[in-house]
Steps between C-alpha positions, in 0.01 A plus 500: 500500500836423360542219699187311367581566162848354575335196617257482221812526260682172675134326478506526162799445388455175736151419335656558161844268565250232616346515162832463364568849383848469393547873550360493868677180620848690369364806734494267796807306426714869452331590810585275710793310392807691617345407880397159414823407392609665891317241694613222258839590512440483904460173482683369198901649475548405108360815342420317158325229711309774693357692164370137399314426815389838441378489175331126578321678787378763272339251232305372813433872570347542174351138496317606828396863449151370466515363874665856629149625749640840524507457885820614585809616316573394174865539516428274819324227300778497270765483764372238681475263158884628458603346874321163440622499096872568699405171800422298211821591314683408809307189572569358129842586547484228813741823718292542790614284801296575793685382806221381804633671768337391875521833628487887383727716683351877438842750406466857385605573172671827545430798200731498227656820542430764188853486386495166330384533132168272391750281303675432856172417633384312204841307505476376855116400486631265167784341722220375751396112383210480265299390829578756720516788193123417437371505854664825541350640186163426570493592864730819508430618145172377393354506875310141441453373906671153602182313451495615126865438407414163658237442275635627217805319496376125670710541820386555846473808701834452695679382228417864340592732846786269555652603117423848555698477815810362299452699205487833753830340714661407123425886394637657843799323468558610129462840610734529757804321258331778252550761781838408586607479121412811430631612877830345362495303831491137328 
């Protein structure tokens, strides 16, 4: 029973924002902000550039509420407008070079290991290119499949498994110089 009513309670708070209830669309935004501004910040490294994509992507949140079929997740509707608000952001920025590559070489990307701190993490995934930092954000992170990175982004299938491959080879390599820093072995 306390699940419904749950439910009921995001429904209309949703139904209310998309009337342009002040007071609801704050609910949402407080809700759901502090991880928004995670997945922009995945793909954008300038925080005060992130929390602007962010809050663009929200006003198309709140523009759209009326189009939100409650089929699905809402915080999932709301991510997915943050990751193409953040590919936009990138695209006007002109960043993303997509290098054709004739051939995709599958590699392993090995775990990070637990001991590295999410700013570690975070810190090699923004020293990939912007190319190669997007592809692996949507395929590791959001879980989109080639095909839809492909799509999403105007490049071909390839082109999309051949960047993950670099960005997982760039990442390995990171680690082990992190490794061996920290190892005091480099």
């Amino acid at each position: 029973m306390k699940v419904i009513k749950l439910h009921q309670e995001e429904r209309d708070i949703i139904e209310q924002a998309a009337a342009n209830n002040r007071h609801a669309q704050h609910k949402i935004y407080n809700t759901h902000a502090p991880k928004m501004l995670g997945i922009c910040r995945q793909y954008i490294k300038d925080q005060q550039q992130a929390e602007d994509v962010m809050i663009t992507a929200f006003m198309k949140v709140f523009t759209n509420l009326k189009n939100f079929e409650h089929k699905g997740s809402f915080q999932g509707w709301i991510r997915r407008i943050m990751v193409n608000e953040c590919i936009s952001f990138i695209r006007v920025q002109k960043k993303v070079d997509f290098l054709e590559d004739k051939f995709y070489v599958e590699d392993t990307f090995n775990n990070i290991e637990s001991h590295f701190s999410v700013e570690d993490i975070q810190s090699l995934i923004d020293g990939l290119p912007e190319g190669y930092k997007m592809v692996f954000n949507l395929y590791i992170i959001e879980g989109y499949k080639h095909q839809e990175i492909a799509q999403m982004l105007g490049i071909s299938e390839g082109t999309s498994k051949s960047q993950l491959s670099h960005a997982r080879k760039m990442l390995q390599e990171q680690v082990i110089k992190l490794k061996n820093y920290e190892n005091g072995t480099e």
